[in-house]
C-alpha atoms as an extended CHARMM CRD file, in Angstrom:
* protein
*
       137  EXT
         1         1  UNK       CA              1.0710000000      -15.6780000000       84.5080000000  PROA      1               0.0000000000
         2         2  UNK       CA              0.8630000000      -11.9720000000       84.4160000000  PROA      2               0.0000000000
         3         3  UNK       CA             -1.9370000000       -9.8140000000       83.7940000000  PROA      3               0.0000000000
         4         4  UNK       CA             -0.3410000000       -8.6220000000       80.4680000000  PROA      4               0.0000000000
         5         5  UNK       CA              0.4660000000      -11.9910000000       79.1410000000  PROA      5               0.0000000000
         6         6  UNK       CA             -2.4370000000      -12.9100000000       80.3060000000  PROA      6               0.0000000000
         7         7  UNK       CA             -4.6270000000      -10.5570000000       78.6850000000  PROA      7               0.0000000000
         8         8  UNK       CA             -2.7010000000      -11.1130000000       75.2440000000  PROA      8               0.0000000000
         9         9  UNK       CA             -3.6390000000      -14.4500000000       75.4180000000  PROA      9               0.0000000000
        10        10  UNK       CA             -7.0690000000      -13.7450000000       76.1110000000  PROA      10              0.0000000000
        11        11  UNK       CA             -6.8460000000      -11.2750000000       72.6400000000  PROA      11              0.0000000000
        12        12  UNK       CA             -5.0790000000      -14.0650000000       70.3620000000  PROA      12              0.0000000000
        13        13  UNK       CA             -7.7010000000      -16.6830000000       71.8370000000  PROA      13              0.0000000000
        14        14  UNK       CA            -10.4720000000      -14.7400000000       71.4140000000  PROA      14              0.0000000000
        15        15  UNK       CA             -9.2770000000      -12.9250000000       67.9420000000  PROA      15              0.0000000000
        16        16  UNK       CA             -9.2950000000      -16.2850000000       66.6400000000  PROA      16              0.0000000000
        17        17  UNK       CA            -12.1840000000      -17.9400000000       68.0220000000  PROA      17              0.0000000000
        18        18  UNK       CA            -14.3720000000      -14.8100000000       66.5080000000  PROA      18              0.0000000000
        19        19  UNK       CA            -12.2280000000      -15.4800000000       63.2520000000  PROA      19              0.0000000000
        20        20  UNK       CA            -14.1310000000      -18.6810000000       63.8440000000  PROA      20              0.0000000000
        21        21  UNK       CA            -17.4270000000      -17.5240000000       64.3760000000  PROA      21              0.0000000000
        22        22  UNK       CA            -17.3780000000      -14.5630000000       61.1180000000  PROA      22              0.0000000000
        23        23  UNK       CA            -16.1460000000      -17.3820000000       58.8160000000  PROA      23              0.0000000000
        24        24  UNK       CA            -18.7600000000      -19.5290000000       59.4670000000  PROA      24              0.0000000000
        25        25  UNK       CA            -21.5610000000      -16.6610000000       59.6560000000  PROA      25              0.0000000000
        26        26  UNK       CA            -20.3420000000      -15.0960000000       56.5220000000  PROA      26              0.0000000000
        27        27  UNK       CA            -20.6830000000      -18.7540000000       54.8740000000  PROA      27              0.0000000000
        28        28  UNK       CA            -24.2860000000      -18.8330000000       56.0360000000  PROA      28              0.0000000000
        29        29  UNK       CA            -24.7020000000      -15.7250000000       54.7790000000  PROA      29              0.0000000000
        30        30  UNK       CA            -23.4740000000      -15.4450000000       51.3890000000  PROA      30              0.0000000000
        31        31  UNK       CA            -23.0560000000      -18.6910000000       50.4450000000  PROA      31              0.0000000000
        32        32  UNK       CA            -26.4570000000      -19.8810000000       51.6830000000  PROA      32              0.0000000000
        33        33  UNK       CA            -28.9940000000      -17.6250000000       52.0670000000  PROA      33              0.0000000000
        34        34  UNK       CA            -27.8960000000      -15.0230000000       49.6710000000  PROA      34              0.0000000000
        35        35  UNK       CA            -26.7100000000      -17.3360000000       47.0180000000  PROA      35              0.0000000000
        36        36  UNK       CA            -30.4600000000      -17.0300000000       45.3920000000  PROA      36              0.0000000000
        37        37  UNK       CA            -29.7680000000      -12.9440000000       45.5770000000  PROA      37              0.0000000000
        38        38  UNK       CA            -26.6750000000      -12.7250000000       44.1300000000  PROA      38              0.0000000000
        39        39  UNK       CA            -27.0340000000      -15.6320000000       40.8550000000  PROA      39              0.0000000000
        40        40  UNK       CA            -30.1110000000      -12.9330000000       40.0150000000  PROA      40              0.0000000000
        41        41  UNK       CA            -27.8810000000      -10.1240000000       40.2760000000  PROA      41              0.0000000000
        42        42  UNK       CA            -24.6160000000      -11.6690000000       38.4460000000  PROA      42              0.0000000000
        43        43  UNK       CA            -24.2130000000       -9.0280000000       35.7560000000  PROA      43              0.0000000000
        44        44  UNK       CA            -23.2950000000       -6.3620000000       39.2810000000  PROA      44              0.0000000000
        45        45  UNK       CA            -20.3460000000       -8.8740000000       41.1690000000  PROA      45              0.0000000000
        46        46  UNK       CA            -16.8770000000      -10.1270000000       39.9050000000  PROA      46              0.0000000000
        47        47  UNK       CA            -16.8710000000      -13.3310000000       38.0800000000  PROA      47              0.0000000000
        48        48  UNK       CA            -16.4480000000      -16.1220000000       40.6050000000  PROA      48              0.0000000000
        49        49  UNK       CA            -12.8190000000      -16.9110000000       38.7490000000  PROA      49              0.0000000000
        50        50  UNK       CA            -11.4260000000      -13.8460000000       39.7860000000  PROA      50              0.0000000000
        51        51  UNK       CA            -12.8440000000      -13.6130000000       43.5740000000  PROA      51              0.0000000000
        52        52  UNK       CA            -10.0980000000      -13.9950000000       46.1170000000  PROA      52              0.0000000000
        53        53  UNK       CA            -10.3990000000      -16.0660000000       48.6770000000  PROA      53              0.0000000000
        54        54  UNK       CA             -7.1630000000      -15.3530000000       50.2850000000  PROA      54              0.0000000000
        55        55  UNK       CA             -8.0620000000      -11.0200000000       50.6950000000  PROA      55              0.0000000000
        56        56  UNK       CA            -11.7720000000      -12.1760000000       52.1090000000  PROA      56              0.0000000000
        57        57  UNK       CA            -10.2390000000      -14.5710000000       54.7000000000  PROA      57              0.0000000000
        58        58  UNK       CA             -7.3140000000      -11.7560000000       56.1500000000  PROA      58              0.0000000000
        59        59  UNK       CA            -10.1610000000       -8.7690000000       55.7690000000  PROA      59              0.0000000000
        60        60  UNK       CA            -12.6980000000      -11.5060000000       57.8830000000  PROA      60              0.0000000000
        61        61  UNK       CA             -9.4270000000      -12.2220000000       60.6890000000  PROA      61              0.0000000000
        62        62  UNK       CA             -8.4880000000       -8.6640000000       60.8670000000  PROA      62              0.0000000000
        63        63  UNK       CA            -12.3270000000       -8.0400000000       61.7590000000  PROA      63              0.0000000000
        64        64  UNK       CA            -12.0130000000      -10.6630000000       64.3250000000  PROA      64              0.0000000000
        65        65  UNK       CA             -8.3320000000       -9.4030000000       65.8920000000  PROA      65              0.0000000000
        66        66  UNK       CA             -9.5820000000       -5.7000000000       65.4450000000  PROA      66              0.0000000000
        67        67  UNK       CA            -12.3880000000       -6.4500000000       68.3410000000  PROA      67              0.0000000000
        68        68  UNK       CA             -9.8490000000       -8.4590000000       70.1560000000  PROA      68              0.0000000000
        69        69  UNK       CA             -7.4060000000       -5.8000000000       70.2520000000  PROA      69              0.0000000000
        70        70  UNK       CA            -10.0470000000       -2.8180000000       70.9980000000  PROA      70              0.0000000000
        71        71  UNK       CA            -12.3210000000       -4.5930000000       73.6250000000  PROA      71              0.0000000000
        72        72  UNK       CA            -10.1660000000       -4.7970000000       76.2150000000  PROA      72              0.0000000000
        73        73  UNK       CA            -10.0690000000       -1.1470000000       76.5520000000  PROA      73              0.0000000000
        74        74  UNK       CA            -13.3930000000       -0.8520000000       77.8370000000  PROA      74              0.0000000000
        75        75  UNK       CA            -11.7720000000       -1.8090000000       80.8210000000  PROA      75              0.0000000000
        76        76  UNK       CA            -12.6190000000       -5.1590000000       83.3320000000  PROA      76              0.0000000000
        77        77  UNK       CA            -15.6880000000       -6.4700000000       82.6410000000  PROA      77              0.0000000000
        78        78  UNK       CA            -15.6130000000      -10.0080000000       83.8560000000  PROA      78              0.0000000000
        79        79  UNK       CA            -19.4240000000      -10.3460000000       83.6870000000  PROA      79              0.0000000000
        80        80  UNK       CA            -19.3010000000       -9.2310000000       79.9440000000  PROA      80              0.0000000000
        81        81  UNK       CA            -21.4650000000       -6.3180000000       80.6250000000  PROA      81              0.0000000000
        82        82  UNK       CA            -19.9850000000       -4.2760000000       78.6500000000  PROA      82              0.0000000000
        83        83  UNK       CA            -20.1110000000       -6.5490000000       75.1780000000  PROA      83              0.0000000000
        84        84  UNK       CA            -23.5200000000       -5.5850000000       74.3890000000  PROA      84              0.0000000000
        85        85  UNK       CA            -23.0010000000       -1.8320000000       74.4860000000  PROA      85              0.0000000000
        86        86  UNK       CA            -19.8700000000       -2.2640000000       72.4470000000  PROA      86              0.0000000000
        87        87  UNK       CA            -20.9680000000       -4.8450000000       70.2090000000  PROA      87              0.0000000000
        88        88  UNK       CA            -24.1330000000       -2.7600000000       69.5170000000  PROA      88              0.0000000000
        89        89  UNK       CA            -22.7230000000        0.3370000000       68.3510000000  PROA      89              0.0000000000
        90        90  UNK       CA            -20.1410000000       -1.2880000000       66.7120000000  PROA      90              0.0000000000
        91        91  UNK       CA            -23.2040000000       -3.5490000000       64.6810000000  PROA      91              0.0000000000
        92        92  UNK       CA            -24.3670000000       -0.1070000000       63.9440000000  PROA      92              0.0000000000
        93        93  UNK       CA            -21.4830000000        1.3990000000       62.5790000000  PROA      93              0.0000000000
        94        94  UNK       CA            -20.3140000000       -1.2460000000       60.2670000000  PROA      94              0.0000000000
        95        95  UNK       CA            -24.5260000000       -1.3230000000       59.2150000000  PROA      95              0.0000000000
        96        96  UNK       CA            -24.5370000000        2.4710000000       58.0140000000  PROA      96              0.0000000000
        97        97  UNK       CA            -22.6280000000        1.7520000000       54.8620000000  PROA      97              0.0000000000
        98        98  UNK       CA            -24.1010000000       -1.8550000000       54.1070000000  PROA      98              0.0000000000
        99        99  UNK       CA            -27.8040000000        0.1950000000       53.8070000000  PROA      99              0.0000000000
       100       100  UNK       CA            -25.6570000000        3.0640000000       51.8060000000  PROA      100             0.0000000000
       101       101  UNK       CA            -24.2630000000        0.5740000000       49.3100000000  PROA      101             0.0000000000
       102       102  UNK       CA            -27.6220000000        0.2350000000       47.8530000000  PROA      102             0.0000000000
       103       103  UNK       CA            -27.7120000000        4.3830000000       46.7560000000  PROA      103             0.0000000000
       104       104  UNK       CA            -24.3790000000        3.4180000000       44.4220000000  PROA      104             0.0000000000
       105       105  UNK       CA            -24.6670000000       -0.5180000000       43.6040000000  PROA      105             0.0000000000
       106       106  UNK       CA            -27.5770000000       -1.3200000000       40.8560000000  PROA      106             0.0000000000
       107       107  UNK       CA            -28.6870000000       -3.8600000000       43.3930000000  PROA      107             0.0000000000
       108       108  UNK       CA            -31.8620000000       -4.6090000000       45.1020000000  PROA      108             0.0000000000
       109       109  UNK       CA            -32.6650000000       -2.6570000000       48.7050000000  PROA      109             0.0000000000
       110       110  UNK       CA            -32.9390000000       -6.3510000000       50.1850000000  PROA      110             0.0000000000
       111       111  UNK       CA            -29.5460000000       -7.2390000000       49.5810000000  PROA      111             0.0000000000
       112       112  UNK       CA            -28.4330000000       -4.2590000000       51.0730000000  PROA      112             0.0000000000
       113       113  UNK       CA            -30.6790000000       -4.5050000000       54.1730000000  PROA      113             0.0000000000
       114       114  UNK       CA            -29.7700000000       -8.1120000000       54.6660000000  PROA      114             0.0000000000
       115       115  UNK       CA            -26.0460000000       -6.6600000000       54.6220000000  PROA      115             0.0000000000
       116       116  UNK       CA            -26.8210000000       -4.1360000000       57.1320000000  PROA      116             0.0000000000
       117       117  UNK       CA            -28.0540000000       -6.7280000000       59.6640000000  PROA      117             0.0000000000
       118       118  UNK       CA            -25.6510000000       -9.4610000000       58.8430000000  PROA      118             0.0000000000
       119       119  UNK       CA            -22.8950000000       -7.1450000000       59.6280000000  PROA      119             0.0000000000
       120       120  UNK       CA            -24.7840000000       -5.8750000000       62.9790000000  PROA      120             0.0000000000
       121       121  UNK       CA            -25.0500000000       -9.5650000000       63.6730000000  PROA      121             0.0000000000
       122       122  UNK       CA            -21.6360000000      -10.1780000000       63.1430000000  PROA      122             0.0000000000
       123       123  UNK       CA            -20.4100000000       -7.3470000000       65.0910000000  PROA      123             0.0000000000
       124       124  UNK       CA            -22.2670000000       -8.0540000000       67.8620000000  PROA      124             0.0000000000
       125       125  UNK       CA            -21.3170000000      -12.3820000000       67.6890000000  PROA      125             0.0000000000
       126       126  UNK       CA            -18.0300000000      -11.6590000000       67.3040000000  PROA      126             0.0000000000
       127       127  UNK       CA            -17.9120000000       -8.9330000000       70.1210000000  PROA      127             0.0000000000
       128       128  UNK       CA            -19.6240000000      -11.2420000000       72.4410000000  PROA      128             0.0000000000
       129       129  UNK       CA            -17.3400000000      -14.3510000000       71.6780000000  PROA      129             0.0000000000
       130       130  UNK       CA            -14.0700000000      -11.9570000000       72.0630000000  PROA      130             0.0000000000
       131       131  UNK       CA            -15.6730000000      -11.0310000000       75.9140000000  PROA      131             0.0000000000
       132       132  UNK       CA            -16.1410000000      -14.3180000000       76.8660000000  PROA      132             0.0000000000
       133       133  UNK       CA            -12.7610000000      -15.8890000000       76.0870000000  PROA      133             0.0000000000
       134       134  UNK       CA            -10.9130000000      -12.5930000000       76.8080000000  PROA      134             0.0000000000
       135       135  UNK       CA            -12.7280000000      -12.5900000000       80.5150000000  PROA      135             0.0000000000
       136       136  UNK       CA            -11.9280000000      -16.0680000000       81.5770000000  PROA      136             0.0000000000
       137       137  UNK       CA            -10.3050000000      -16.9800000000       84.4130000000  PROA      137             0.0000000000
């Protein structure tokens, strides 16, 4: 096998293994340990009848391919150095506007600050799980 093939394998495998990883985290997340957070703050969030499950499963694999696709460009990095770096400032970026959500959303800081660190979580999970099946040999 070639080293592009190869590494586009290593993308698709590890886009949807961190696909994987965000559903279930997300799950946790919002459906578990926020579930308490948001039934007090109902009158803020769409009725459940209209959410769309179909929009928050391609926005939650696009996430996942999105890492796939940009982490190889950090170049080699067989012992997965790199991942924490990238997953790190990539955690903090998609935390900035989880904390800003709470100056425009009538919503308590806590659910914003849990937000902030599920999505630095997330980043960083996924980002880890993308180096580790893209970097196989």
């Amino acid at each position: 096998m070639n080293d592009n093939s190869k590494m586009i394998k290593g993308m698709l495998l590890g886009g949807v293994t961190a696909f994987v990883f965000v559903f279930i985290f997300e799950y946790l997340v919002h459906g578990l340990l926020m579930r308490g957070l948001y039934e007090a703050t109902m009158h803020v969030w769409r009725p459940q009848a209209d959410s769309n499950m179909f929009v928050m499963l391609l926005s939650q694999f696009l996430f996942a391919m999105a890492i796939a696709f940009f982490y190889p460009i950090v170049g080699p990095d067989k012992e997965c150095k790199k991942a924490v770096p990238f997953g790190f400032g990539l955690g903090l970026v998609l935390a900035m506007p989880q904390i800003a959500s709470y100056s425009y959303l009538p919503i308590p800081i806590s659910i914003s600050l849990i937000w902030a660190a599920a999505s630095f979580i997330k980043a960083f999970g996924a980002t880890y799980i993308v180096a580790k099946i893209s970097n196989r040999d």
